[in-house]
Each structure stands twice: as structure tokens, then as C-alpha cells.
C-alpha positions in Angstrom: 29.4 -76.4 60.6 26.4 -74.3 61.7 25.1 -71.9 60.0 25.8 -68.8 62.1 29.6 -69.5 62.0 30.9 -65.9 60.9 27.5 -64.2 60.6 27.3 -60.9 62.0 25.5 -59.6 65.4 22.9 -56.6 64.9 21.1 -54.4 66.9 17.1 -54.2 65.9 15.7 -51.1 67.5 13.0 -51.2 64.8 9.5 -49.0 65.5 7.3 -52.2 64.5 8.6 -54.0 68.0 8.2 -50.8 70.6 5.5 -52.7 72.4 7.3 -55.8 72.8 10.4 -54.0 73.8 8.6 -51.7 76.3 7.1 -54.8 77.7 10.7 -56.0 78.1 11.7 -52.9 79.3 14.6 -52.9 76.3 15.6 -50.2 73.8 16.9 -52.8 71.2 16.9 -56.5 70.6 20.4 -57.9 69.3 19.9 -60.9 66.9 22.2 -62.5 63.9 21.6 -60.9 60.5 19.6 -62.7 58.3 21.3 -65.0 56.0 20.8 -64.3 52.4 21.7 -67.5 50.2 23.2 -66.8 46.6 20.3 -67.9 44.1 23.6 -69.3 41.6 22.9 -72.9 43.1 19.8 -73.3 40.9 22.1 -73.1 37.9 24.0 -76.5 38.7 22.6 -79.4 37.4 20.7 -81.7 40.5 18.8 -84.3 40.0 15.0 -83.3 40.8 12.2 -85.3 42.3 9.0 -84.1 41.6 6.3 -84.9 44.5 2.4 -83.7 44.5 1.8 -82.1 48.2 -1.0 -84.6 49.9 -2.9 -84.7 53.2 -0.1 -85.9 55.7 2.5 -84.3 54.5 5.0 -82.5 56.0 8.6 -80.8 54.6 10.4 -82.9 57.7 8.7 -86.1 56.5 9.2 -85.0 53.0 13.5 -84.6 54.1 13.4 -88.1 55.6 11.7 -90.1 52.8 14.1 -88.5 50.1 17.2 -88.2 51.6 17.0 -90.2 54.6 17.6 -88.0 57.3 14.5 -85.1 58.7 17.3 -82.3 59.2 16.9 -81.2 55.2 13.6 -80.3 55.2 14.8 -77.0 54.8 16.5 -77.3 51.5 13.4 -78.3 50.0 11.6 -75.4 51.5 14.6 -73.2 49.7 14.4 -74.7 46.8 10.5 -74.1 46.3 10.5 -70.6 47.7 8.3 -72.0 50.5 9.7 -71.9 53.8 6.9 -72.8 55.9 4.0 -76.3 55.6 1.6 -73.6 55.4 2.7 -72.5 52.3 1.7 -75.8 50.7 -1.5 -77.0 49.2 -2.7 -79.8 48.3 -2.0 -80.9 44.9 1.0 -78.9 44.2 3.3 -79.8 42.4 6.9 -79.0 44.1 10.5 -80.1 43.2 12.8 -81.9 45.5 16.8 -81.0 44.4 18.9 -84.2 45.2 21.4 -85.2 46.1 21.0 -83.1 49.4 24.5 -82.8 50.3 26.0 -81.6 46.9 23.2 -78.8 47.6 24.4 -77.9 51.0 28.1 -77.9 49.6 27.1 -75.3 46.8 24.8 -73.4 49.1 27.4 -72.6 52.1 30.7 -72.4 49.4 29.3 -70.1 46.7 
């Protein structure tokens, strides 16, 4: 199922994009509304891998070597409060929820 299945269509006329939208020659820009998941998932009981952040790494990699497949990277961003590589430094210690699928199932039904 993807993940803009019933998610609503706004319009973004915000002042913070008037140059880009001039340049487009646009009043507004009309883009999904940002999904907002419900933070309750972190109160079921996963099993958690814990995983120090080293040169190489990479949340894509990180999706493939624990749960076999790349496209869960972003459940371990979630789950860290780091959505982005850049957010991640050497070292750190970061948590890796599993199994990836019972995570998914409690993100998108709760």
C-alpha cells in the first residue's frame, strides 16, 4: 500500500517560497500533507539491535543487512529521530527496531 493512499492534497502559498514561485510564474504549489506518524509504536515491545554508526555506513545499507531488503532504511531513520545519513556520526550508538514488518503493521494501523 503506499503511503499517500488517503492523505490529503494542500495548497502551499507560503511567503518563504515567493522567489521560487515567481520564478515559476505560480501563486501556490499543491503538494500532499505531511504525514505525521503516531509516536504509540515505541510502546510495543520489538526486539532492538543496537549498531555503532562507522565510516561506510549508510541507513539503506543498514535496512539491507538487518532486515534483508534496502526499502526500510526509513524505519530506522524513524525510529532514531534521524531522517537523513547526515544526521549520523561516527560512533553513535543508534537502535535498530526489528522485526521490520510488525513495525510497519503498527505504524500504518495505529
Amino acid at each position: 500500500m503506499t503511503r499517500y493512499t488517503n492523505r490529503e492534497i494542500v495548497e502551499n502559498d507560503d511567503d518563504s517560497y515567493k522567489d521560487l514561485m515567481d520564478s515559476r510564474g505560480v501563486q501556490s504549489f499543491k503538494h500532499y500533507r505531511t504525514y505525521l506518524f503516531k509516536r504509540k509504536f515505541l510502546e510495543n515491545p520489538y526486539t532492538v539491535y543496537r549498531h555503532v554508526w562507522k565510516k561506510g555506513d549508510r541507513l539503506y545499507k543498514l535496512a539491507y543487512e538487518y532486515y534483508g531488503d534496502m526499502k526500510w532504511w526509513w524505519l530506522i531513520a524513524l525510529w532514531n529521530y534521524k531522517p537523513t545519513d547526515a544526521h549520523y556520526k561516527f560512533g553513535m550508538l543508534i537502535e535498530i527496531p526489528y522485526p521490520a514488518q510488525e513495525l510497519y503493521r503498527d505504524l500504518t494501523n495505529g
